[in-house]
FIDRENDO-780907 format. One record per atom (N, C-alpha, C): residue number from 1; chain; atom name; x, y, z. Coordinates in steps of 0.02 Angstrom, whole numbers. Example, Ala and Ser with C-alpha at 12.3 -4.5 7.8 and 13.67 -1.06 7.14 Angstrom:
BEGIN
+------+--------+-------+--------+--------+--------+
! vonu ! lumkol ! nutor !     c1 !     c2 !     c3 !
+------+--------+-------+--------+--------+--------+
!    1 !      A !     N !    660 !   -284 !    390 !
!    1 !      A !    CA !    615 !   -225 !    390 !
!    1 !      A !     C !    660 !   -165 !    390 !
!    2 !      A !     N !    642 !   -112 !    354 !
!    2 !      A !    CA !    684 !    -53 !    357 !
!    2 !      A !     C !    645 !      2 !    394 !
+------+--------+-------+--------+--------+--------+
END
This chain:
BEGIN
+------+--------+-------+--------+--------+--------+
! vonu ! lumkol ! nutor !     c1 !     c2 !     c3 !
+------+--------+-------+--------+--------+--------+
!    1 !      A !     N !    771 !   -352 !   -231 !
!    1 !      A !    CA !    698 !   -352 !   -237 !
!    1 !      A !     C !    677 !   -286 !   -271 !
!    2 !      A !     N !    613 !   -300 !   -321 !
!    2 !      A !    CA !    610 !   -212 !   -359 !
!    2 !      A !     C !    562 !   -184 !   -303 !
!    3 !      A !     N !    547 !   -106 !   -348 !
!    3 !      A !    CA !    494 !   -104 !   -292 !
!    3 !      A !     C !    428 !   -105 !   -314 !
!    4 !      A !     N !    424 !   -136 !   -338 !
!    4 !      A !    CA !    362 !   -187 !   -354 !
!    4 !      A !     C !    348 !   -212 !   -320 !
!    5 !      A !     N !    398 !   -273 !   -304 !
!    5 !      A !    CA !    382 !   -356 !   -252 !
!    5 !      A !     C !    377 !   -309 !   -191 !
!    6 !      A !     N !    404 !   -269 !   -186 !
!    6 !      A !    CA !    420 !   -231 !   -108 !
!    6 !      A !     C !    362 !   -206 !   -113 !
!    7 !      A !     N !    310 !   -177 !   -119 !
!    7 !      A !    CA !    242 !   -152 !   -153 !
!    7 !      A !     C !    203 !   -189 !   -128 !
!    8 !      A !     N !    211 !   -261 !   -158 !
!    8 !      A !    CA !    159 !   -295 !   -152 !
!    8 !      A !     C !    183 !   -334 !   -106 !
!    9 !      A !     N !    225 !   -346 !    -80 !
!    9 !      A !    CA !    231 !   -384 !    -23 !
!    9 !      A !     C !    213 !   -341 !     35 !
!   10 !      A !     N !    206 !   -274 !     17 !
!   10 !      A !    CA !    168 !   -216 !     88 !
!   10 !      A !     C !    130 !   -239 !     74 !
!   11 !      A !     N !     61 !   -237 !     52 !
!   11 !      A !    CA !     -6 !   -296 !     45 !
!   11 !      A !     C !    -19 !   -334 !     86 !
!   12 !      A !     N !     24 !   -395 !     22 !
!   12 !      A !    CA !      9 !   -476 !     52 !
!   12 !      A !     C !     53 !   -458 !    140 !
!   13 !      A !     N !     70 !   -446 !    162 !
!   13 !      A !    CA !     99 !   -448 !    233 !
!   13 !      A !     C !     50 !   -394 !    285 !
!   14 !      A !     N !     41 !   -332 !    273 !
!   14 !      A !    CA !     -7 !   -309 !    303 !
!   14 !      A !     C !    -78 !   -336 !    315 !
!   15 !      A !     N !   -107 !   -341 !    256 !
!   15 !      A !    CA !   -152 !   -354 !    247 !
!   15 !      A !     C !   -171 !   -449 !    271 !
!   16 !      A !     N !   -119 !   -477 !    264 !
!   16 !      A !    CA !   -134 !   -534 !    273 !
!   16 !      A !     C !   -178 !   -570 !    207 !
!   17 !      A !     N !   -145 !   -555 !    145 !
!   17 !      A !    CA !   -203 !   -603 !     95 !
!   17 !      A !     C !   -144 !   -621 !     72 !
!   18 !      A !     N !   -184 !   -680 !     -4 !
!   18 !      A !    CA !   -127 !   -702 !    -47 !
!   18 !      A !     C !   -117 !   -649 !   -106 !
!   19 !      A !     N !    -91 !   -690 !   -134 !
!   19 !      A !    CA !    -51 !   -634 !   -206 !
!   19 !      A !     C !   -116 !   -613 !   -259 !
!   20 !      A !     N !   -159 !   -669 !   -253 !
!   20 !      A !    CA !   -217 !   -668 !   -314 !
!   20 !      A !     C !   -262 !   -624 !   -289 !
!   21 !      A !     N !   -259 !   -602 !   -233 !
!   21 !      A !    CA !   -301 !   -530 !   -221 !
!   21 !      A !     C !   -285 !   -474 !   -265 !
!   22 !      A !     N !   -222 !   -456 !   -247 !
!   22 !      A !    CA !   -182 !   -403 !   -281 !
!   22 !      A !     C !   -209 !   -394 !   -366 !
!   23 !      A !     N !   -232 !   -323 !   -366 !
!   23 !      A !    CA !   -258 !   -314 !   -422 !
!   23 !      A !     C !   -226 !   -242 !   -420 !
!   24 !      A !     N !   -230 !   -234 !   -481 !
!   24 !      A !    CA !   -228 !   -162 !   -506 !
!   24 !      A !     C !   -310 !   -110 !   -490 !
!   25 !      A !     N !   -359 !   -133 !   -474 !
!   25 !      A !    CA !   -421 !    -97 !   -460 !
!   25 !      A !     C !   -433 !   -126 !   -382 !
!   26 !      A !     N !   -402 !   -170 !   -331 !
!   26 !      A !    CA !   -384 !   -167 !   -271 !
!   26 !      A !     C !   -412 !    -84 !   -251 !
!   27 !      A !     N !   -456 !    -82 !   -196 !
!   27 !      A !    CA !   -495 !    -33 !   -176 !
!   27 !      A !     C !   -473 !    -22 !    -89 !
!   28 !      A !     N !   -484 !     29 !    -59 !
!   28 !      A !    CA !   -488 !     17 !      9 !
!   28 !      A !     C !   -560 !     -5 !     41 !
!   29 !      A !     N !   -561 !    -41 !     78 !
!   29 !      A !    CA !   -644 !    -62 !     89 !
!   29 !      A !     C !   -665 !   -108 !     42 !
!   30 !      A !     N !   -626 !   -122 !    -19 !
!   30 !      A !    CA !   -653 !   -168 !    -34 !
!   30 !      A !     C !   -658 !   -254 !    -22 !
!   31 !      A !     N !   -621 !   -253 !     13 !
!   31 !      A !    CA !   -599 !   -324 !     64 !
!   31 !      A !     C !   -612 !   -308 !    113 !
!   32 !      A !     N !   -622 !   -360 !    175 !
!   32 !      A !    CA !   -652 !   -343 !    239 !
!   32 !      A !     C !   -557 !   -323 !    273 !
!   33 !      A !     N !   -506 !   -360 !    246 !
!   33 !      A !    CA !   -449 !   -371 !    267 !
!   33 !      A !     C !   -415 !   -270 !    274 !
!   34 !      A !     N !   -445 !   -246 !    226 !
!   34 !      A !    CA !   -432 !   -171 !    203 !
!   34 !      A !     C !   -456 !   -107 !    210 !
!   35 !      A !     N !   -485 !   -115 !    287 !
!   35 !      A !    CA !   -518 !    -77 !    339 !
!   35 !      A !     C !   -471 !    -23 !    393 !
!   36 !      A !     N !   -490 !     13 !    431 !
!   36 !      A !    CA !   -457 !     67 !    435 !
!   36 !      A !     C !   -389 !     37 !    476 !
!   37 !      A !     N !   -390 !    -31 !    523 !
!   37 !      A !    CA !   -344 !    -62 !    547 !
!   37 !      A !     C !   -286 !    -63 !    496 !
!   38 !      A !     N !   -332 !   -117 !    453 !
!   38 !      A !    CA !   -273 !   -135 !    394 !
!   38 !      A !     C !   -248 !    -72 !    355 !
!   39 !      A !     N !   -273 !    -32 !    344 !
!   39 !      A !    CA !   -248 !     29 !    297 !
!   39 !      A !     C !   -180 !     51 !    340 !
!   40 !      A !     N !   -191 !     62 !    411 !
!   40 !      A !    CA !   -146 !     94 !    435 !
!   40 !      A !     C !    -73 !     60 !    444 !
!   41 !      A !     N !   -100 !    -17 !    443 !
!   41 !      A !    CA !    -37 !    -61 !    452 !
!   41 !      A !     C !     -9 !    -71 !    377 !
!   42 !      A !     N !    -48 !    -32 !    342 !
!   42 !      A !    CA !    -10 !    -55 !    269 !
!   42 !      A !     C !     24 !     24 !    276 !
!   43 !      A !     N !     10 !     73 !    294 !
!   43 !      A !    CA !     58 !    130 !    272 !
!   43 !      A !     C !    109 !    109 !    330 !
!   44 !      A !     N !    100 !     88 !    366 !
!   44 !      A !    CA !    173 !     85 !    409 !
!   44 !      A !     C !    219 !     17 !    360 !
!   45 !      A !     N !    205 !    -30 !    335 !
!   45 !      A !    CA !    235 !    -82 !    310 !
!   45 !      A !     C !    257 !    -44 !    273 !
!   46 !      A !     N !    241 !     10 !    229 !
!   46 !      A !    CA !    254 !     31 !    152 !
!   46 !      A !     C !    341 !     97 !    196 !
!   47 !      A !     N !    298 !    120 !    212 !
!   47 !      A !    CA !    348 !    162 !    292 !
!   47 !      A !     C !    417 !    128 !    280 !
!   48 !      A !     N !    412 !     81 !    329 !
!   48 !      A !    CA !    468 !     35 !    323 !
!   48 !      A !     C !    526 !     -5 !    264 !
!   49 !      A !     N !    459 !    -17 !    237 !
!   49 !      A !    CA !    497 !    -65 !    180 !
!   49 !      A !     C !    557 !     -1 !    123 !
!   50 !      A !     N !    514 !     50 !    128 !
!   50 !      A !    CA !    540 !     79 !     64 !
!   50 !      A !     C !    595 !    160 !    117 !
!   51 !      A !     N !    589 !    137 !    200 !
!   51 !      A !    CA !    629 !    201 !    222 !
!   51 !      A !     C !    606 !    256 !    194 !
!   52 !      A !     N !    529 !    289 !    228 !
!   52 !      A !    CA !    497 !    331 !    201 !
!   52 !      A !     C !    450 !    344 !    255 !
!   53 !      A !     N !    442 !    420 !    262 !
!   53 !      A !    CA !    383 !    444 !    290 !
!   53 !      A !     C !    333 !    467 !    279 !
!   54 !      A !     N !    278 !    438 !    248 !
!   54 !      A !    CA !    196 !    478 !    226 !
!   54 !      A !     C !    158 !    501 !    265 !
!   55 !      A !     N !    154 !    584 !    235 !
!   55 !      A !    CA !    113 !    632 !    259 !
!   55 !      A !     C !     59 !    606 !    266 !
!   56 !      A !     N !     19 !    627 !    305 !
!   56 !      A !    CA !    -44 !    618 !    330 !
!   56 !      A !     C !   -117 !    632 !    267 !
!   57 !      A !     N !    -86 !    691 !    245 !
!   57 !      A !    CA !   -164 !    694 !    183 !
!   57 !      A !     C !   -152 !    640 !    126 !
!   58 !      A !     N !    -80 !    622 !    124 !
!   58 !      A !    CA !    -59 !    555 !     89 !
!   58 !      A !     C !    -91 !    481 !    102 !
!   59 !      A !     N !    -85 !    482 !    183 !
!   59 !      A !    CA !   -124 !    415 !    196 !
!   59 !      A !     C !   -173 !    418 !    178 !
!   60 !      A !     N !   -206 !    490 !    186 !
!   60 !      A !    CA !   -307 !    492 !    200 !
!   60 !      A !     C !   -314 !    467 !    120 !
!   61 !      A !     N !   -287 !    512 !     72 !
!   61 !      A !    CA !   -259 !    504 !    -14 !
!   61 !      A !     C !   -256 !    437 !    -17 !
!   62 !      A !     N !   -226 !    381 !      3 !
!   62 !      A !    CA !   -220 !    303 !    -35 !
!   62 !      A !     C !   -285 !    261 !    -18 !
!   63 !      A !     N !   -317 !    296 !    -85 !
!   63 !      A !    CA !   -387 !    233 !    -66 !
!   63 !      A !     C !   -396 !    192 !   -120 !
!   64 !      A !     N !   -310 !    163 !   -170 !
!   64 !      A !    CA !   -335 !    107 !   -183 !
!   64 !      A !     C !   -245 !     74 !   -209 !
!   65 !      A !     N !   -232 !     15 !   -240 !
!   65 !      A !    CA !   -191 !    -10 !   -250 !
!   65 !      A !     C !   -147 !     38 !   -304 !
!   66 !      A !     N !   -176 !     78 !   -358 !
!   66 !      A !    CA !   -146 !    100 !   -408 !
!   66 !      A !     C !   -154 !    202 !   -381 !
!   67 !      A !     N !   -182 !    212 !   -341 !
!   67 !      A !    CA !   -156 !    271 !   -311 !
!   67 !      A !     C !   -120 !    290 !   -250 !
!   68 !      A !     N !    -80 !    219 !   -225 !
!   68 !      A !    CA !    -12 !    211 !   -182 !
!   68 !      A !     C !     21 !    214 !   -212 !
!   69 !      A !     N !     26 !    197 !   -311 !
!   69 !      A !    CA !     85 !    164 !   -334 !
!   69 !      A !     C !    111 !    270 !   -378 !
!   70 !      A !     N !     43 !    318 !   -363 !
!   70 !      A !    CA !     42 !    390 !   -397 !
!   70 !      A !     C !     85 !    420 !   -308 !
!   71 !      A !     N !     45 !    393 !   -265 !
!   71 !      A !    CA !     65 !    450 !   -196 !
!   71 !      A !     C !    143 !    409 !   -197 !
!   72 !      A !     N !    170 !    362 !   -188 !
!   72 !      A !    CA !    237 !    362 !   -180 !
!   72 !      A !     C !    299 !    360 !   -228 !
!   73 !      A !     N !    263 !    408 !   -293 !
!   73 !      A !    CA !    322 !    433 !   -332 !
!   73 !      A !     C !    320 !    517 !   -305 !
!   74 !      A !     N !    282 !    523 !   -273 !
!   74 !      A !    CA !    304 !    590 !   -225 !
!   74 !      A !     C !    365 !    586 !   -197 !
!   75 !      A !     N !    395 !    513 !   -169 !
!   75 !      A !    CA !    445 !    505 !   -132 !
!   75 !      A !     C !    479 !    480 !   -177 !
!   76 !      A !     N !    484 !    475 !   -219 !
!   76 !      A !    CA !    519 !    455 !   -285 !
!   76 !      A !     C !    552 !    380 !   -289 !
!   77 !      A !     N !    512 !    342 !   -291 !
!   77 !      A !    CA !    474 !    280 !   -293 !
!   77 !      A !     C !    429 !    276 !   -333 !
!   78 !      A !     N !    470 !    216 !   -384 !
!   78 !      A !    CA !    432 !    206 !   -445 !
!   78 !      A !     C !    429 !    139 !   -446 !
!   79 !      A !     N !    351 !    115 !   -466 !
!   79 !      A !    CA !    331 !     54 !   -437 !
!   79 !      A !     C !    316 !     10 !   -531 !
+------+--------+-------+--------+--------+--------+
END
């Protein structure tokens, strides 16, 4: 699996939507699904999937689909 699908399957599985959500301008807050619950269950999915721990000003930092894909080449993860 790249880590792409692994990417976006943190999403669609946290979040609970389908694939046609997933956008490149994907916002936090901008779905009701992508609220402070869901945010947090998506950094733990992302956690997991990719065997990684994100700093905290990192989480506060991912407020949208295409600045998860900038904070986790910190961990050198390229999406």
């Amino acid at each position: 699996m790249s880590n792409k699908e692994k990417y976006d399957n943190s999403f669609l599985s946290a979040l609970s939507i389908k694939k046609g959500v997933i956008k490149d301008s994907l916002e936090y807050n901008s779905i009701p699904e992508w609220d402070s619950i869901g945010h947090m269950s998506l950094i733990s999915e992302l956690e997991k999937n990719f065997s990684i721990s994100i700093e905290t000003d990192d989480v506060i930092d991912f407020s949208s689909y295409e600045k998860g894909k900038e904070i986790l080449k910190k961990y050198k993860i390229n999406i």
